[in-house]
PAROVEX-995682 format. One record per residue: residue number from 0; z, x, y of N, C-alpha, C, O in turn; residue in three letters. Coordinates in nm, 3 decimals, always signed. Layout:
+-----+---------+---------+---------+---------+---------+---------+---------+---------+---------+---------+---------+---------+-----+
:   i :      nZ :      nX :      nY :     caZ :     caX :     caY :      cZ :      cX :      cY :      oZ :      oX :      oY :  aa :
+-----+---------+---------+---------+---------+---------+---------+---------+---------+---------+---------+---------+---------+-----+
: NUM :       Z :       X :       Y :       Z :       X :       Y :       Z :       X :       Y :       Z :       X :       Y : ALA :
...
+-----+---------+---------+---------+---------+---------+---------+---------+---------+---------+---------+---------+---------+-----+
# end
This chain:
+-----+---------+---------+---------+---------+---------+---------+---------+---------+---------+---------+---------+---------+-----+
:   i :      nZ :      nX :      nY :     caZ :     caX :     caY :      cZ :      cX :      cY :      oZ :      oX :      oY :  aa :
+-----+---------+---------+---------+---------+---------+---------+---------+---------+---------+---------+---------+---------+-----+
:   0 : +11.900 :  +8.820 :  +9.486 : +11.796 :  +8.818 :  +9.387 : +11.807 :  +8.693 :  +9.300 : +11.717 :  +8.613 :  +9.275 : UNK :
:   1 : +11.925 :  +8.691 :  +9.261 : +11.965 :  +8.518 :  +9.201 : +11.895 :  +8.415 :  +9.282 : +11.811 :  +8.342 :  +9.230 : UNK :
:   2 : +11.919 :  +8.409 :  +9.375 : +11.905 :  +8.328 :  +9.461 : +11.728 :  +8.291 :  +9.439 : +11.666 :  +8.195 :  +9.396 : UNK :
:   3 : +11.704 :  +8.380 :  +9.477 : +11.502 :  +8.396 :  +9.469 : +11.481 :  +8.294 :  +9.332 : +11.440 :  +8.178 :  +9.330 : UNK :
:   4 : +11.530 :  +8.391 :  +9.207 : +11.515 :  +8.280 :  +9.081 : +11.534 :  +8.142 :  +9.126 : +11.433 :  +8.072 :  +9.119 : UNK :
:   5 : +11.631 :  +8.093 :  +9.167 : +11.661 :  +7.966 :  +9.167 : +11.606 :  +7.919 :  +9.239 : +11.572 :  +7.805 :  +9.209 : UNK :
:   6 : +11.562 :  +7.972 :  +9.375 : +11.418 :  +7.948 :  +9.446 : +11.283 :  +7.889 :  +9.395 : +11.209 :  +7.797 :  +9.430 : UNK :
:   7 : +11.284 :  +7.972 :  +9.309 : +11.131 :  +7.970 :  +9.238 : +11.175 :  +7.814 :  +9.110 : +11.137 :  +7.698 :  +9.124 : UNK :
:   8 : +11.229 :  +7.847 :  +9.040 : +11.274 :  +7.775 :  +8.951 : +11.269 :  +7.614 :  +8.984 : +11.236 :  +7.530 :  +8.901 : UNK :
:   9 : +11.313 :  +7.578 :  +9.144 : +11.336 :  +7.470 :  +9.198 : +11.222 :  +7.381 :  +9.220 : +11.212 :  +7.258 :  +9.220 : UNK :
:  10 : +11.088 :  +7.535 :  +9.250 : +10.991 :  +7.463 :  +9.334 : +10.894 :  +7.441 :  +9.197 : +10.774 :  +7.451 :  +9.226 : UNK :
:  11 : +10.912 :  +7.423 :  +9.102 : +10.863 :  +7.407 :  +8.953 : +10.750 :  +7.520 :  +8.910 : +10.636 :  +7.496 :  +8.870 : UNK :
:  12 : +10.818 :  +7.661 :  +8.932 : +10.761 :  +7.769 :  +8.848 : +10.834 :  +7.780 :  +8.756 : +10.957 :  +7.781 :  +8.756 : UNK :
:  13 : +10.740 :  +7.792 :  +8.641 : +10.842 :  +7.797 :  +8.484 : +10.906 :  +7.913 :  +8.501 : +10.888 :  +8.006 :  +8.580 : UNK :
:  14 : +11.000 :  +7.891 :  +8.397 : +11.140 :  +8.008 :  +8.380 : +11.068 :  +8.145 :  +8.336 : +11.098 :  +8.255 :  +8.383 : UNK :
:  15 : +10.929 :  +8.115 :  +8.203 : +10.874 :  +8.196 :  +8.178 : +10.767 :  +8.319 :  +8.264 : +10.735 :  +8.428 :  +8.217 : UNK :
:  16 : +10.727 :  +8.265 :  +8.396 : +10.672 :  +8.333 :  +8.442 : +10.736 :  +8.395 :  +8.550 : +10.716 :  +8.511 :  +8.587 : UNK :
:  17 : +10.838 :  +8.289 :  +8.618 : +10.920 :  +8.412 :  +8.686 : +10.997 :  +8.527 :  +8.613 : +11.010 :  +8.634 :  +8.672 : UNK :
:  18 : +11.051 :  +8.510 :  +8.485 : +11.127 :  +8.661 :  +8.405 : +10.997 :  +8.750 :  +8.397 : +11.009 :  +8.871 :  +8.411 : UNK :
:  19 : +10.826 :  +8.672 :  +8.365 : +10.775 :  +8.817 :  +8.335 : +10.727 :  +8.869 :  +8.486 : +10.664 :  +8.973 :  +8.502 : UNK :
:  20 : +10.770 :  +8.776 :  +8.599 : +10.690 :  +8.835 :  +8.728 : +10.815 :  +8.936 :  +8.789 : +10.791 :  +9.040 :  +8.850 : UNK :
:  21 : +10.922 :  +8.896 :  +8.767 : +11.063 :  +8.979 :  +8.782 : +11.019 :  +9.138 :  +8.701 : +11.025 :  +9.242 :  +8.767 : UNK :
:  22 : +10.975 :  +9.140 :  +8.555 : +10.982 :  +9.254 :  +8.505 : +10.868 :  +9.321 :  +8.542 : +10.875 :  +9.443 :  +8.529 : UNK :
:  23 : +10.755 :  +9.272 :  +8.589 : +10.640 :  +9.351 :  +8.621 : +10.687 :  +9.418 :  +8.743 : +10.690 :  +9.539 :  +8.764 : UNK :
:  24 : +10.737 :  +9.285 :  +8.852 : +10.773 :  +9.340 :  +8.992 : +10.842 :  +9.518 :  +8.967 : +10.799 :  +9.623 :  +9.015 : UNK :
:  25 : +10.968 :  +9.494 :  +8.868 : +11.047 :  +9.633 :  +8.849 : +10.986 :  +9.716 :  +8.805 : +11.021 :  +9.829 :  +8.840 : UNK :
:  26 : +10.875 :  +9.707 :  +8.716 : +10.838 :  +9.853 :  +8.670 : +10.738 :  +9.886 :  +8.821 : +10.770 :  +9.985 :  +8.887 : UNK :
:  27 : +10.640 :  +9.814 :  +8.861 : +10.580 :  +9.809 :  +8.953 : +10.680 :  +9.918 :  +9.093 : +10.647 : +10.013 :  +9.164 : UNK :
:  28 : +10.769 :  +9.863 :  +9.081 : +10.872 :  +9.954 :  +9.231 : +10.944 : +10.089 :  +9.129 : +10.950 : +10.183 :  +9.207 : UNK :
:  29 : +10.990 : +10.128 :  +9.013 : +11.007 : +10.215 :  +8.973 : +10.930 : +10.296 :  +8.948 : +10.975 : +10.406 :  +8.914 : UNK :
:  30 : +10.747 : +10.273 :  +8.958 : +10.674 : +10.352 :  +8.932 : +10.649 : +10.417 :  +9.085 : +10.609 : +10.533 :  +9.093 : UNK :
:  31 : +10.673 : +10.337 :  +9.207 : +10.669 : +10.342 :  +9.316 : +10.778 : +10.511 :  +9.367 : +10.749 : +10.611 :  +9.433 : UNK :
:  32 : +10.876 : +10.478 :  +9.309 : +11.010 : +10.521 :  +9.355 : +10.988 : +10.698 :  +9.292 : +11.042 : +10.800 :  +9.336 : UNK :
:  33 : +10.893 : +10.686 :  +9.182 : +10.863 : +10.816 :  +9.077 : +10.749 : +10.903 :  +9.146 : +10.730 : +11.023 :  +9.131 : UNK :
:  34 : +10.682 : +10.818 :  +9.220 : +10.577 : +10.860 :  +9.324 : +10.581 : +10.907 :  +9.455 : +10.513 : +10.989 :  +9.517 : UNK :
:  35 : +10.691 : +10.826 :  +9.487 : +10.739 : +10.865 :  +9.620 : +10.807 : +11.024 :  +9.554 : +10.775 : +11.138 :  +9.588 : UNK :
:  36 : +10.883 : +10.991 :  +9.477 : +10.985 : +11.130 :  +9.459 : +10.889 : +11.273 :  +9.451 : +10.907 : +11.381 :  +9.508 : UNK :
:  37 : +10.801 : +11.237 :  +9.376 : +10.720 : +11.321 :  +9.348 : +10.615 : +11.360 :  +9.482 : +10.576 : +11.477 :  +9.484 : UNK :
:  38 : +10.589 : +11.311 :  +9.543 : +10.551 : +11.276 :  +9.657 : +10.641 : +11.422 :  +9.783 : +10.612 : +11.527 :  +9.840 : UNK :
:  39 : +10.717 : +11.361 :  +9.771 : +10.834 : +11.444 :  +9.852 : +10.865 : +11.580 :  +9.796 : +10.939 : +11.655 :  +9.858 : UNK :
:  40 : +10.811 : +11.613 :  +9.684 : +10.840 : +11.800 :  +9.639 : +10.685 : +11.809 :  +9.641 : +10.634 : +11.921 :  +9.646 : UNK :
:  41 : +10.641 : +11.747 :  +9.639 : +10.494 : +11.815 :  +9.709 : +10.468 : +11.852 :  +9.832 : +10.405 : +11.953 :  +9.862 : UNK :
:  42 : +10.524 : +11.756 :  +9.925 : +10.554 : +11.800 : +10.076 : +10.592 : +11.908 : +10.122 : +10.539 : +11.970 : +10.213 : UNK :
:  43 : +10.735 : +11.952 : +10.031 : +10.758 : +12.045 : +10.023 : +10.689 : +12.184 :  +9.953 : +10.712 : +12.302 :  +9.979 : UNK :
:  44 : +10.591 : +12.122 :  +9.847 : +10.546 : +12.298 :  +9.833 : +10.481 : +12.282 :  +9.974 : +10.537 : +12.330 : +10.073 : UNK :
:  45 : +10.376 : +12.223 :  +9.983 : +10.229 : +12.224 : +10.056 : +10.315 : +12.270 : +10.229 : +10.245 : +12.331 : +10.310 : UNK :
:  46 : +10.446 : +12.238 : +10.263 : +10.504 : +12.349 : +10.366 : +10.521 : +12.521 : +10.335 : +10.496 : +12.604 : +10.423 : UNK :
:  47 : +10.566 : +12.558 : +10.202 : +10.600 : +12.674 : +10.141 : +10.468 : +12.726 : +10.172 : +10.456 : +12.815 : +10.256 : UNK :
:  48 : +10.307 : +12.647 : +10.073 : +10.221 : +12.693 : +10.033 : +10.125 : +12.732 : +10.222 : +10.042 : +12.819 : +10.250 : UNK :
:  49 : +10.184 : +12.627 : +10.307 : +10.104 : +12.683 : +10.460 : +10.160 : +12.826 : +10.521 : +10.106 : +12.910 : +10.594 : UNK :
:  50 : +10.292 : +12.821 : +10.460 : +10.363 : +12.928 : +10.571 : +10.325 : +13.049 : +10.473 : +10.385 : +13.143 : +10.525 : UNK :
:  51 : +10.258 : +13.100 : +10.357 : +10.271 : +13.160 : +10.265 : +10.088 : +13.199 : +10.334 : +10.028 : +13.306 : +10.323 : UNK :
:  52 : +10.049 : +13.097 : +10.389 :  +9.866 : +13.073 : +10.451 :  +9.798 : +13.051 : +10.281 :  +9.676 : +13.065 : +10.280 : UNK :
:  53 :  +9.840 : +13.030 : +10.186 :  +9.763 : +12.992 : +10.080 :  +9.663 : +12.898 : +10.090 :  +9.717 : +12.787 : +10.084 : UNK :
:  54 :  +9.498 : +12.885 : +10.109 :  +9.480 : +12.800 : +10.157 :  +9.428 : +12.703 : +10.053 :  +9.419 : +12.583 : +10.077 : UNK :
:  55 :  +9.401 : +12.748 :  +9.954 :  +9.369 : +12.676 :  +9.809 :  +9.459 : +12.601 :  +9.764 :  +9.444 : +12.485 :  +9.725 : UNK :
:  56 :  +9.580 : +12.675 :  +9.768 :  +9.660 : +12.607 :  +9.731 :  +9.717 : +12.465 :  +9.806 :  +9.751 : +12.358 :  +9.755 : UNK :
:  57 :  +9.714 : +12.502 :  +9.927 :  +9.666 : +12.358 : +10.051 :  +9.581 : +12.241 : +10.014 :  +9.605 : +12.126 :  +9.980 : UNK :
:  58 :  +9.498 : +12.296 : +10.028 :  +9.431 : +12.211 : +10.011 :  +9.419 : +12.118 :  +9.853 :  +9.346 : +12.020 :  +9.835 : UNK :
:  59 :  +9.515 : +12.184 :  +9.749 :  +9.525 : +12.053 :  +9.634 :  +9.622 : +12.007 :  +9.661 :  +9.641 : +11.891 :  +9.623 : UNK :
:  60 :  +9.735 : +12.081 :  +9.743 :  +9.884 : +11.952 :  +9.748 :  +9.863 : +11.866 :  +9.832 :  +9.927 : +11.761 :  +9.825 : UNK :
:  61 :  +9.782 : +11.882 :  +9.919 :  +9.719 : +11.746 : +10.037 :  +9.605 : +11.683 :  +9.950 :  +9.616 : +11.563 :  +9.975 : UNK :
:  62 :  +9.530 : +11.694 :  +9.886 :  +9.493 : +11.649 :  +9.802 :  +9.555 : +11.550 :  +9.690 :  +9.515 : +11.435 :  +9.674 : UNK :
:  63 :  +9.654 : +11.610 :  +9.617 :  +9.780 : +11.515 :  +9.552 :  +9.833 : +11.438 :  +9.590 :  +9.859 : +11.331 :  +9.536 : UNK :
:  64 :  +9.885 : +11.505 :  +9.777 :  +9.997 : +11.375 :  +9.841 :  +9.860 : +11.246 :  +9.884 :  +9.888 : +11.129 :  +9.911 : UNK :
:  65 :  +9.738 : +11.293 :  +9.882 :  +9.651 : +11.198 :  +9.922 :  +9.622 : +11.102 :  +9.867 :  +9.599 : +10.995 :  +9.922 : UNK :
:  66 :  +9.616 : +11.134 :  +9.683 :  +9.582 : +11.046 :  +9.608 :  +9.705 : +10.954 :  +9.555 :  +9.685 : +10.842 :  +9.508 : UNK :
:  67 :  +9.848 : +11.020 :  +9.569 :  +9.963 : +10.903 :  +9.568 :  +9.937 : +10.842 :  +9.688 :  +9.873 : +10.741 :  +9.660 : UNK :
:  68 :  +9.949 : +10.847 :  +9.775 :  +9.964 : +10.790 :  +9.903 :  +9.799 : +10.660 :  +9.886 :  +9.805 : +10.551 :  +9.943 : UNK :
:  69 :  +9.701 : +10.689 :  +9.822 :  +9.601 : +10.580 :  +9.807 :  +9.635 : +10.496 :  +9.691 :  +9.594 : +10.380 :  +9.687 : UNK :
:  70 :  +9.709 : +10.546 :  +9.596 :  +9.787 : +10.463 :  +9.471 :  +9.928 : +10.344 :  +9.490 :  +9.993 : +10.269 :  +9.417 : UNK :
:  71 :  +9.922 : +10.393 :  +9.667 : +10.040 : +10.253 :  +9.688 :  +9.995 : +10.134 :  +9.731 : +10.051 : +10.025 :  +9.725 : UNK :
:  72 :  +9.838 : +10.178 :  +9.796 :  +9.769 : +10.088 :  +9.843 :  +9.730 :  +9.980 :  +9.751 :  +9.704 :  +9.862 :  +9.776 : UNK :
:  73 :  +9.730 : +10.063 :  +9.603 :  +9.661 :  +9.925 :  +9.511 :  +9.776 :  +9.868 :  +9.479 :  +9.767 :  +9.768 :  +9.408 : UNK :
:  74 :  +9.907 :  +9.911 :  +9.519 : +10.020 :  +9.812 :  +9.429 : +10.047 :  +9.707 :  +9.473 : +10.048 :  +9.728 :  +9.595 : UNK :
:  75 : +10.084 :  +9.550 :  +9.449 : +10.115 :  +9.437 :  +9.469 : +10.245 :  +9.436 :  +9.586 : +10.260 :  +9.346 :  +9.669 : UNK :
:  76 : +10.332 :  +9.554 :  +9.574 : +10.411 :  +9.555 :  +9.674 : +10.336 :  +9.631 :  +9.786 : +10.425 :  +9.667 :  +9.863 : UNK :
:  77 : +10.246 :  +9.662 :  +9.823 : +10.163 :  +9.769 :  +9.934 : +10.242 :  +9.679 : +10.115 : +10.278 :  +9.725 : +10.224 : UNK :
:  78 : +10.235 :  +9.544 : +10.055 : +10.266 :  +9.516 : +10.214 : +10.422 :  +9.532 : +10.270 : +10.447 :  +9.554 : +10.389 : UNK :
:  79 : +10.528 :  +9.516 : +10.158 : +10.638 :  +9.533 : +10.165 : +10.652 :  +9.711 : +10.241 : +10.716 :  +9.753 : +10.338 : UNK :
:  80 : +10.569 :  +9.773 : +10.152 : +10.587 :  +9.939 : +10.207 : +10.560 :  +9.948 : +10.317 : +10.638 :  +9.992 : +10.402 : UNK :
:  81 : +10.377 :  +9.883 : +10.353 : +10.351 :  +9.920 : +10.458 : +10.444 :  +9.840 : +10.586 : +10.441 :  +9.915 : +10.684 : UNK :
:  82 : +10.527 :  +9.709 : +10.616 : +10.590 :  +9.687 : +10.666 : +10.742 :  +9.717 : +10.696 : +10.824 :  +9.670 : +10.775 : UNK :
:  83 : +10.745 :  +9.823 : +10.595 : +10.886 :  +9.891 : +10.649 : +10.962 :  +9.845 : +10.555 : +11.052 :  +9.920 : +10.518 : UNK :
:  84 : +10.951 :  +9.736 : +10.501 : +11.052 :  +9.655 : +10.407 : +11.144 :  +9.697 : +10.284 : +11.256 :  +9.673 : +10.238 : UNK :
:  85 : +11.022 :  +9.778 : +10.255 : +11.075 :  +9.873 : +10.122 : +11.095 : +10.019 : +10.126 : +11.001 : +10.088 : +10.087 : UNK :
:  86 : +11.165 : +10.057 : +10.152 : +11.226 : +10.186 : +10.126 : +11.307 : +10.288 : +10.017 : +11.383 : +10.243 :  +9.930 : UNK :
:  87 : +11.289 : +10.377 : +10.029 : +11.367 : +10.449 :  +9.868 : +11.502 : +10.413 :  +9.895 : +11.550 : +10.351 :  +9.800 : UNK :
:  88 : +11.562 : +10.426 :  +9.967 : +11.709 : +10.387 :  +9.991 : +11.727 : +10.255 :  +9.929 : +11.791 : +10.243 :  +9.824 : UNK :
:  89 : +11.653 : +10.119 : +10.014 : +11.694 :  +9.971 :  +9.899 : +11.650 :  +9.967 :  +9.776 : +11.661 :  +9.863 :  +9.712 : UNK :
:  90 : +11.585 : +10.095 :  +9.715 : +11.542 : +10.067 :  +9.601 : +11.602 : +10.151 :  +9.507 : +11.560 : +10.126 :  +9.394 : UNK :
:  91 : +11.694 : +10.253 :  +9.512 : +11.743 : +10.316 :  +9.453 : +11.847 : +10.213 :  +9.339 : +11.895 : +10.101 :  +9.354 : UNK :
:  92 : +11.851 : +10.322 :  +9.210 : +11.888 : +10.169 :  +9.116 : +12.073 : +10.181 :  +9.109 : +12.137 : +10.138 :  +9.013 : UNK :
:  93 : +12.149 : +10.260 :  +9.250 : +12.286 : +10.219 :  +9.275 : +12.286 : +10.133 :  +9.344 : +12.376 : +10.051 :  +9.327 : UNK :
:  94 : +12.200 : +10.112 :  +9.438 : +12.213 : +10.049 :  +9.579 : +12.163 :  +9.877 :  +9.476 : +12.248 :  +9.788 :  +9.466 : UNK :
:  95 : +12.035 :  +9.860 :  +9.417 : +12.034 :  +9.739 :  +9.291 : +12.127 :  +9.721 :  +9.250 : +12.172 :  +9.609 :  +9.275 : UNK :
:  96 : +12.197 :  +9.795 :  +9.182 : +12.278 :  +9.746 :  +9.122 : +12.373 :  +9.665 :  +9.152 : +12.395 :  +9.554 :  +9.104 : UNK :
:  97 : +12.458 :  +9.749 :  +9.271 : +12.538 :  +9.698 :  +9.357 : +12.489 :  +9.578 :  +9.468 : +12.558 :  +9.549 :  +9.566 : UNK :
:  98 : +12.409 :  +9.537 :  +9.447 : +12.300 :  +9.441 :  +9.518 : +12.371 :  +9.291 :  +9.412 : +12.442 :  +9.190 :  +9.421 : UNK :
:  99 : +12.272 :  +9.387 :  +9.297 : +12.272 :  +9.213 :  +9.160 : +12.454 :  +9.194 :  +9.179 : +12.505 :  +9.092 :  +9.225 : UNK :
: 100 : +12.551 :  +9.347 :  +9.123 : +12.693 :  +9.279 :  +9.113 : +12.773 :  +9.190 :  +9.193 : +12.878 :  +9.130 :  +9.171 : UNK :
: 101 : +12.668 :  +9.198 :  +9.325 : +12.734 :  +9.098 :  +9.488 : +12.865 :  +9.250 :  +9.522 : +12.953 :  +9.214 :  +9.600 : UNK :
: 102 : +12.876 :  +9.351 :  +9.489 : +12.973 :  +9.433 :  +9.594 : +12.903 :  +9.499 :  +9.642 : +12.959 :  +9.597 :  +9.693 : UNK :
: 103 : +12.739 :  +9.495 :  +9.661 : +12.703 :  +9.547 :  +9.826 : +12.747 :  +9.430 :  +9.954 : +12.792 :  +9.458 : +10.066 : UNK :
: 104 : +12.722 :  +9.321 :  +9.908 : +12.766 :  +9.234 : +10.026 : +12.868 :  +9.244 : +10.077 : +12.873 :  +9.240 : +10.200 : UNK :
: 105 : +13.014 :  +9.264 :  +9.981 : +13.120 :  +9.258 :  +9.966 : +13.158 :  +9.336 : +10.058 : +13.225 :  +9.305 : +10.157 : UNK :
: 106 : +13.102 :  +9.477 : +10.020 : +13.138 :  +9.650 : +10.093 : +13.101 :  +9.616 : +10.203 : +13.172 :  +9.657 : +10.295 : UNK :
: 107 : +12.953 :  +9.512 : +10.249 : +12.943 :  +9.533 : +10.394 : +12.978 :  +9.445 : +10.436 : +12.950 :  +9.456 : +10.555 : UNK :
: 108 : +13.041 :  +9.322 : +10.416 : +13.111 :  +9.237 : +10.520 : +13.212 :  +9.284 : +10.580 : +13.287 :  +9.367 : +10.531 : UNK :
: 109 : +13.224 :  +9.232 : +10.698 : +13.356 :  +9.297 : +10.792 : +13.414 :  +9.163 : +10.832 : +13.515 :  +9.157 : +10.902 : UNK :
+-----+---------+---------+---------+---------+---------+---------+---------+---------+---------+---------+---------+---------+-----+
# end
């Protein structure tokens, strides 16, 4: 992620707009990560709510997972998702963390 900064920085984007494109990017994937989550216990009723044959109730949790699932489409990261790139796993904020400290690299070099 350092690296990217100094990327950007090199090719003469001010300092100022990469920190605020860095902080938009994060809330942008944490709002992602709150959606997905949420996302995923809806899945789960709307299995409870079929085997139960509720059909009202069906039809709003497919409804819900429908309208997150059209809310990733408008996000700036949409192509990262839709290409596989981004996942809840690299985005979880241990797996970051351990990303920015350099001991994910560390842990996985052999």
């Amino acid at each position: 992620m350092v690296s990217n900064l100094f990327q950007l920085l090199n090719r003469g984007v001010p300092f100022r707009h990469v920190l605020k494109g860095v902080g938009a990017k994060t809330a942008e994937i944490n709002a992602y990560i709150k959606r997905r989550n949420q996302e995923i216990e809806l899945e789960a009723e709307l299995r409870a709510a079929k085997g139960r044959n509720a059909q009202i109730k069906v039809r709003q949790l497919e409804n819900q997972i429908r309208s997150l699932k059209d809310s990733y489409k408008r996000m700036s990261i949409w192509p990262l998702i839709e290409a596989g790139m981004f996942t809840r796993n690299c985005a979880s904020p241990r797996i970051r963390a351990m990303f920015i400290a350099g001991t994910l690299l560390k842990s996985t070099a052999v």
